[in-house]
N, C-alpha and C positions, 0 to 999 in steps of 0.2 A: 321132638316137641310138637304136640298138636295143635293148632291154630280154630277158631272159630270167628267167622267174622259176623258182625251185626252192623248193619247200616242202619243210618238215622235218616230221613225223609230226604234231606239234598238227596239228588239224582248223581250218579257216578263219581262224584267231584269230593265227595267224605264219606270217611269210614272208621269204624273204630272196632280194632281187635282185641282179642280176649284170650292171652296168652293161659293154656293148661286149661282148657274147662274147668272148673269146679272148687278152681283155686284162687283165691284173692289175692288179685293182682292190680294195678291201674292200669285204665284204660291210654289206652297207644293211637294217638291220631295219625295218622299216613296221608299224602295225598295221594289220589288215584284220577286217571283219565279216561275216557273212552277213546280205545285205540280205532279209528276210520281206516281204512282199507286204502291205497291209493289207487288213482282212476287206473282200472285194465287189471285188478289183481284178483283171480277170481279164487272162490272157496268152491268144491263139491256140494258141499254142506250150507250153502246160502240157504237155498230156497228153505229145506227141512227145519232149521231151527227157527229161523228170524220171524217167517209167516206161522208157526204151531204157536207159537207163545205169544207172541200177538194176537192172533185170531180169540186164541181163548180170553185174553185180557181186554181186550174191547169185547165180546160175547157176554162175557161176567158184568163189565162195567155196565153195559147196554140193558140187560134183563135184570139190575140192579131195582130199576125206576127208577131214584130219587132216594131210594133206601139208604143202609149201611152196607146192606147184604142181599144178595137174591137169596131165595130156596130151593130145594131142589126141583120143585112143582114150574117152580118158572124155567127149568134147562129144558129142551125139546130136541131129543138127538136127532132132527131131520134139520135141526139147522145149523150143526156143529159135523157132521159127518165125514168129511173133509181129516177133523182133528182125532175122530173114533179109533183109530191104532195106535195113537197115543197117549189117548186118555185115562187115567183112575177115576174113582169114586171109593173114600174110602167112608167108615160111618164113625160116628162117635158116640160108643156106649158107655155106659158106667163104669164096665171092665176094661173098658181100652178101645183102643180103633180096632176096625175088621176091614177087609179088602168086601167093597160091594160089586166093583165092576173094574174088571181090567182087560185095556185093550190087547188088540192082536201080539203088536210089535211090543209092548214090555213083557207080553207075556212071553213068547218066544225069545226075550232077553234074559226072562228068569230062566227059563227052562223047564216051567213047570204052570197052570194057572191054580191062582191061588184064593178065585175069588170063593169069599166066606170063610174066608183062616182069617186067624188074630194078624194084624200087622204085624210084621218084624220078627214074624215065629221061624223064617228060614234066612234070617241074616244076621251076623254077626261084625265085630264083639256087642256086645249089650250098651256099650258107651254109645255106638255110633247108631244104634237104632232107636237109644233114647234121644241122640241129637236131631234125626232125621221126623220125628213126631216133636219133639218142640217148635219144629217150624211149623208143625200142625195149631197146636197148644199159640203160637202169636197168632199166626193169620186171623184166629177164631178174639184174640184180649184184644186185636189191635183193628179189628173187624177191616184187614185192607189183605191183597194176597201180597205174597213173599217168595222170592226166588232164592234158591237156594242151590250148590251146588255139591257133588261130590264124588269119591274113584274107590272104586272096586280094585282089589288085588286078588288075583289066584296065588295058588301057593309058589309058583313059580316066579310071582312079582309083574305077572301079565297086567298092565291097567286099563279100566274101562272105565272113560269119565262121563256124567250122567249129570244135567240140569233139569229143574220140573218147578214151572209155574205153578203155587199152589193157591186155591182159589177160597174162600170160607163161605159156604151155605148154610143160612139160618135155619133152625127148626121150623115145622109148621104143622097145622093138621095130620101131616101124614105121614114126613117123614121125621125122623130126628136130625141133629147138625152134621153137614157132611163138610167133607175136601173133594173139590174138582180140582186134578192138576192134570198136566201135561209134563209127558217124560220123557226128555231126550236123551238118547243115548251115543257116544262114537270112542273109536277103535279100531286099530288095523284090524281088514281082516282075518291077514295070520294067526292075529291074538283073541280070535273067539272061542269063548269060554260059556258056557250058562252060570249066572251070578247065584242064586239061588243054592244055599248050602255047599258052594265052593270057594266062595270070595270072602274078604274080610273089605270094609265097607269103612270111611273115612271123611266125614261130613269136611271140605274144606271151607264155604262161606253160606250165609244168609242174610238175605237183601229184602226189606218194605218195599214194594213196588205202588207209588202212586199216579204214576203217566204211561202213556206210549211211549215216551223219550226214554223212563226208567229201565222198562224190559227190554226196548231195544237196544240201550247204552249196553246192560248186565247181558243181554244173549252174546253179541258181539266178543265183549272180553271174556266169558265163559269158551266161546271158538276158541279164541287164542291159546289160552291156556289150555282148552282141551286137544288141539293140536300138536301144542309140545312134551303134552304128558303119552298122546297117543305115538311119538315117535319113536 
């Protein structure tokens, strides 16, 4: 049974699941925490996720103004650079999303670069690459970005868990509406794989992000979990 989670604006502390996508069910309130580390307990993986998804989400907030949304006119990769092997830029056409820009490090996770293919044209099943563009589809209704998480299987049952801050840029002059996210990826490395028309794909949550406190609360228990799935 597949799970989808949606959060509602509280920060870490509620949540409401969605038992079978696409099936009417009622909603299921859980309580949830953000799990703290205790003093002296360290992760590999601190610096990599906690500062890429931050960075992006004060950058977005920041070149905002005052708006609902920056555009893309407002991003200036000289000041995000740091975040650039992490980053997408995906666009939003009539026909669907298309990959505008993708960095080093996912592209070397796909195993392929894909920039200017249709989204989701090398991943499957079809459920899980419509779940993974609905987080596109809020970011853009609810004009705030959204975290979202989810794992990769090889055929072997190898998992690779994957989080990405996704950001909503408004149309303007020049360009049309885009997504800036950040994509993180971990995994042993015994279990590398290229995702990219090997894996089958499994959206497990999606989170509103409206603070620092949010993305930092959601990266944190994203670790966890992706630690005990990567063991």
């Amino acid at each position: 049974m597949s799970r989808t989670l949606i959060d509602s604006r509280p920060p870490c502390g509620r949540a409401y699941y969605i038992e079978n996508p696409g099936v009417s069910l009622p909603l299921q309130r859980r309580k949830r925490s953000c799990r703290k580390r205790k003093l002296g307990e360290e992760s590999e993986y601190d610096e990599m996720p906690l500062t890429r998804h931050n960075d992006l989400y004060k950058y977005w907030a920041q070149v905002r103004n005052h708006r609902t949304m920056p555009t893309r006119s407002d991003i200036d990769p000289a000041n995000i650079i740091r975040l650039l092997p992490v980053i997408a830029l995906i666009e939003q056409r009539a026909e669907g999303y298309f990959w505008r820009l993708i960095g080093t490090e996912i592209t070397e996770h796909f195993g392929r670069n894909l920039t200017g293919e249709r989204y989701g044209s090398h991943f499957s099943p079809t459920s899980f690459v419509d779940a993974t563009m609905a987080s596109f589809d809020m970011a853009f209704e609810r004009e705030v970005p959204v975290f979202d998480e989810f794992v990769y299987r090889s055929e072997e049952g190898l998992p690779h868990a994957v989080s990405r801050l996704i950001c909503p840029l408004a149309a303007d002059h020049t360009h049309p509406p885009m997504i800036i996210h950040t994509r993180l990826h971990r995994y042993e490395h015994l279990q590398a794989y290229f995702v990219a028309g090997q894996a089958q794909g499994e959206l497990r949550s999606r989170h509103f992000i409206y603070s620092v406190e949010d993305i930092e609360c959601q990266t944190r228990e994203w670790l966890v979990r992706a630690s005990s799935i990567a063991r």
